[in-house]
N, C-alpha and C positions, 0 to 999 in steps of 0.2 A: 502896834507895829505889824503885828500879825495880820489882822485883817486888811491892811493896806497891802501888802506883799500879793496877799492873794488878789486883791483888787488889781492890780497891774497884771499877774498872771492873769488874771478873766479877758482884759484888754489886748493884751500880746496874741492870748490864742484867737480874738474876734480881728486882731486884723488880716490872719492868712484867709479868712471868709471873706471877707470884702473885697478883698486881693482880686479874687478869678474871674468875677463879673467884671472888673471896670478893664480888666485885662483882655476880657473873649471883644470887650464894648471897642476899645481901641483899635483890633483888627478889625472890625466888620468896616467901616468904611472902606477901607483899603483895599480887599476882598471883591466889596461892591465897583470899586476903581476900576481894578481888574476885568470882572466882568464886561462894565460899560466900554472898558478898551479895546474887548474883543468884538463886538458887537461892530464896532465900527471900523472892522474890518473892509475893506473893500472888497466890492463884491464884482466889481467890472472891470477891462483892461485898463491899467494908466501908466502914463510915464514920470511918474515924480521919484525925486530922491531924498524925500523926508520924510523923515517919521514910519520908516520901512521898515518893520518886522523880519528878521530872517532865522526862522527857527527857534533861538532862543531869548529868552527875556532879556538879556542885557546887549546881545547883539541888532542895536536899529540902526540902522543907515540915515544919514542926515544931510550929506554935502556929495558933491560928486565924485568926488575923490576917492570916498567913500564905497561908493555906488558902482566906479570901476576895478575896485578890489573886490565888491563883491560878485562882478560880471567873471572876473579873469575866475575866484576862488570857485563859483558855480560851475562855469564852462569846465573847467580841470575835473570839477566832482563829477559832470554829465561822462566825462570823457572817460573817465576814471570806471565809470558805471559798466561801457562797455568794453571797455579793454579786459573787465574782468569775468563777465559772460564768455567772450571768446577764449578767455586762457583755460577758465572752467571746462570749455568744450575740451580744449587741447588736452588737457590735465585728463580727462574723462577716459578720453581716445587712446593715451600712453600707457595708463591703467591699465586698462583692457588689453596693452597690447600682450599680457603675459597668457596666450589663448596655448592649451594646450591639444593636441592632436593623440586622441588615443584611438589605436588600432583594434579592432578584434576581431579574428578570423568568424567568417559566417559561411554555414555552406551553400555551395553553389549547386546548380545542374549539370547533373553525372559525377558527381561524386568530389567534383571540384570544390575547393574552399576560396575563397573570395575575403580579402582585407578589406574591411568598411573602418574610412577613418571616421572621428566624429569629433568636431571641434569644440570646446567650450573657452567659453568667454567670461573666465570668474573673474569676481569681486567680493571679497568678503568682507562681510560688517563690520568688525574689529579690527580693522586694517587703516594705516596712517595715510594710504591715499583718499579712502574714504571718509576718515575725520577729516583730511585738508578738505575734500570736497563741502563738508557739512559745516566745515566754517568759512569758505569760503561763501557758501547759500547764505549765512546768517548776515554775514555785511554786502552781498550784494541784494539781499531784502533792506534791509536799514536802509544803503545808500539808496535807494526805488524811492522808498518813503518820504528821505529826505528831499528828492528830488520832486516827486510830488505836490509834496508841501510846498517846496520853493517856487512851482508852478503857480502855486495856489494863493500865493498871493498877491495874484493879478499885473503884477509888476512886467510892463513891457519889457525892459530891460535884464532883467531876472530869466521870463520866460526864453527871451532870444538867445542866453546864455546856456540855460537846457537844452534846447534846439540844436544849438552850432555845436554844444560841447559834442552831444549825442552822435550828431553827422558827420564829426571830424572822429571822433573817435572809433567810430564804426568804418568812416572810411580808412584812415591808419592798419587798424588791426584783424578788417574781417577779410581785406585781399589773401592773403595767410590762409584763411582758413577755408577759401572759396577753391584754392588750390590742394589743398589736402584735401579737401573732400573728391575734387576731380581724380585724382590720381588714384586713390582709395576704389573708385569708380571704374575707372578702365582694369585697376589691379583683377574686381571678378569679370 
């Protein structure tokens, strides 16, 4: 009885060993799947709406229907892209606007003293307008990326979604910002 017991423990521990191999064995196909799906990436302009890639692995586009949720959810992310460069600037500009004016008497000729003002333009690093700025950078990097990517895979209908989102969005929100700059401008 003894020797048997231990005959089953010898078995019990040799099958976590055979385990790993037929386990690494069953991924590698699929792995290799993977790769050859990338590969056959397109590499030219096209207009089809199957078997579209957008970003991420469970997200493919397949029907039109499809195709024009993913135009509208594009254009909105291009539009989205610049709406938030421009508020960045504005946000930037409000910052700044706490500029303080310190005076210091300097003497002049004959004896005179003369007030020279001097303006400064802080921002200081540890400051919540600067964090919003540094994470506002991080998602308008992302969303760059994203959009690139989205560029990048060739999809006529994709690209023209970047495009328009881009040019409506900049048209929207950079009038705004074309006028505060004017004014800021005749101000010196």
């Amino acid at each position: 009885a003894m020797e048997m017991s231990h005959d089953h423990h010898r078995n019990s521990s040799m099958l976590p060993a055979t385990h790993p191999p037929e386990h690494l064995h069953s991924t590698a196909p699929s792995g290799h799947g993977h790769g050859s799906d990338m590969m056959a990436m397109a590499m030219t302009f096209h207009f089809s709406y199957e078997n579209v890639p957008l970003l991420f692995s469970g997200l493919t586009i397949n029907s039109p229907g499809e195709m024009a949720g993913a135009f509208v959810a594009v254009f909105f992310l291009a539009m989205f892209y610049e709406g938030l460069k421009i508020a960045r600037e504005c946000l930037l500009r409000k910052s700044q606007v706490s500029i303080r004016y310190n005076s210091m008497p300097v003497p002049g000729p004959n004896g005179t003293i003369l007030m020279e003002t001097h303006k400064t333009v802080g921002q200081q690093m540890l400051s919540f307008p600067h964090l919003l700025q540094t994470v506002l950078h991080i998602i308008q990097v992302v969303v760059s990326y994203f959009l690139m990517l989205i560029f990048m895979t060739y999809n006529g209908y994709l690209c023209i979604a970047v495009a328009a989102g881009a040019g409506t969005g900049y048209f929207f929100f950079s009038w705004k910002k074309a006028v505060v700059v004017d004014i800021t401008e005749h101000c010196h």
